[in-house]
C-alpha positions as CSV (number, residue, x, y, z in Angstrom):
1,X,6.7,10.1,-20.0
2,X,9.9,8.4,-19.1
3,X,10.7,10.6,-15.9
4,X,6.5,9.4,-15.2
5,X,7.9,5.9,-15.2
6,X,11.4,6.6,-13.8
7,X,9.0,7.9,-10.7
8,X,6.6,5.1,-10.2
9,X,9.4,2.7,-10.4
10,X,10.8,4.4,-7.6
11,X,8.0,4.8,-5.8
12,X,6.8,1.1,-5.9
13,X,10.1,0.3,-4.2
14,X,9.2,3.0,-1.7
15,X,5.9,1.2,-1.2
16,X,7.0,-2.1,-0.3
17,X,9.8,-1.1,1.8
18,X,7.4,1.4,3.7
19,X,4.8,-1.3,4.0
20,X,7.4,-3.3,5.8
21,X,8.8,-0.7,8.2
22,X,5.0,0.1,9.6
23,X,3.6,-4.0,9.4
24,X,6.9,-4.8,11.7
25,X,6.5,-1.7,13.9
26,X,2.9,-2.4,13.7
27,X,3.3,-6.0,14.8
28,X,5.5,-4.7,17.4
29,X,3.3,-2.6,19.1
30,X,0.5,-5.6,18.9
31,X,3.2,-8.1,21.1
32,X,3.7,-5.3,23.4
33,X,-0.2,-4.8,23.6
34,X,0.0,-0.8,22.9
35,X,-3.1,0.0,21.2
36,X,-3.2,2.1,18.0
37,X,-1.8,5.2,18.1
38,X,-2.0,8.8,16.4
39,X,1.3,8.2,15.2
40,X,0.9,4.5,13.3
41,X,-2.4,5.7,11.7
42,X,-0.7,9.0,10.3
43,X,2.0,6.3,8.6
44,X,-0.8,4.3,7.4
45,X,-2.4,7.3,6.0
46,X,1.2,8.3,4.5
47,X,1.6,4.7,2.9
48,X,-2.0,5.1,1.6
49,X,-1.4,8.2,-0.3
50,X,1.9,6.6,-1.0
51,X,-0.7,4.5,-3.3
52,X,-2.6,7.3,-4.1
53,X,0.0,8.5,-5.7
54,X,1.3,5.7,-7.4
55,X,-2.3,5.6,-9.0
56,X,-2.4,8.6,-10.5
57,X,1.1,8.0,-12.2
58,X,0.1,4.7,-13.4
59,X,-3.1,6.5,-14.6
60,X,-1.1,8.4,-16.6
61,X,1.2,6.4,-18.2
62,X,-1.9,3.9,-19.1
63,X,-3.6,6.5,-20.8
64,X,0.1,7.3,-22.6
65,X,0.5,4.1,-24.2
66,X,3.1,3.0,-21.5
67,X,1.4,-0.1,-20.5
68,X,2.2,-2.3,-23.7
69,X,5.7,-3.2,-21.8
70,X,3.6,-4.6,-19.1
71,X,3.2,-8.7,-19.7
72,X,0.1,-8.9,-17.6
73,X,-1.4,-5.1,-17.3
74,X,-5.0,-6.4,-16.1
75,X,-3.2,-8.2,-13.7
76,X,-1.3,-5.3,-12.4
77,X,-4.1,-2.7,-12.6
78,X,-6.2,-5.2,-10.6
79,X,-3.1,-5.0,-7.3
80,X,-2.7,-1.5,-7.8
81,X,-6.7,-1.2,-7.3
82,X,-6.8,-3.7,-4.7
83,X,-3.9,-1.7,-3.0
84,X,-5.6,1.7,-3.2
85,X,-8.9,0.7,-1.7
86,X,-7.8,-2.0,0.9
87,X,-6.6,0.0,4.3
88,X,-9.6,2.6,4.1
89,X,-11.7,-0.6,4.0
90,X,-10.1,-2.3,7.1
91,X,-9.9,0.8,9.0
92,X,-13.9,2.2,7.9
93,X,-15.6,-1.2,7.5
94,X,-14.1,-3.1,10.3
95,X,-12.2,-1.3,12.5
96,X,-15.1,1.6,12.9
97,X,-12.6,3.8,14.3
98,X,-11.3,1.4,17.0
99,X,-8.1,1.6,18.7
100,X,-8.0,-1.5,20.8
101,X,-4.8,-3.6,21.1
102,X,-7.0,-5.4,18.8
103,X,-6.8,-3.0,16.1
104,X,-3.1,-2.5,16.3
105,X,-3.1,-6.4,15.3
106,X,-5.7,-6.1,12.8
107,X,-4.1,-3.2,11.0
108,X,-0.3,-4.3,11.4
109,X,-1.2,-7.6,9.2
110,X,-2.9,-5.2,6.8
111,X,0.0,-3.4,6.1
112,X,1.8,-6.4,6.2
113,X,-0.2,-7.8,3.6
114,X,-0.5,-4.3,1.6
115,X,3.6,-4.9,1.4
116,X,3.3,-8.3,0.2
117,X,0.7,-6.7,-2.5
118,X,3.2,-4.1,-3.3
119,X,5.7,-6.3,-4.7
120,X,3.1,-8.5,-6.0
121,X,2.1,-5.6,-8.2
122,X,5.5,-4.7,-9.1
123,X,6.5,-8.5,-10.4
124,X,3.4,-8.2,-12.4
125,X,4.7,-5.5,-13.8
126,X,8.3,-7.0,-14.8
């Protein structure tokens, strides 16, 4: 179960620091008014299962007894849910399969915020 953990660890640095890279080249795009493209929703589809991921390794090392080192676990759970369902809410409930320049901004501060919920979820974790 340690390599389990050794993984998500790394992972949830991967998160945050891919969370970043898209919400900056996300807000990018916005100033420039591009509107979403192919290539920015296939990133935000790679940071998603990025989560998806993460999920099914925290999964596991809940249901192994690894979450007794965690100070707040409910806590933590509760950002890793919120992380997991967030961007195919914004893109399905929202966006409705828009594209606009309006959507690039919409879904750059999501992904901005997702980062910001990444580490978040990994000082609850600490």
């Amino acid at each position: 179960m340690s390599v389990i953990q050794s993984i998500h660890a790394a992972l949830s640095n991967t998160a945050w620091l891919f969370f970043l890279i898209i919400g900056l080249w996300g807000l990018f795009r916005a100033i420039r008014g591009q509107a979403v493209s192919g290539s920015y929703l296939g990133a935000a589809f790679i940071g998603q299962m990025i989560f998806v991921v993460q999920t099914v390794l925290g999964t596991l090392l809940w249901l192994g007894g690894y979450s007794a080192g965690i100070q707040r676990p409910s806590i933590h759970l509760l950002y890793g849910a919120f992380a997991l369902v967030f961007l195919p809410f914004i893109y399905l409930s929202v966006l409705r399969g828009d594209d606009t320049n309006r959507a690039q901004w919409v879904l750059a501060f999501t992904t901005l915020f997702l980062f910001g919920i990444a580490l978040r979820a990994i000082s609850t974790a600490a």
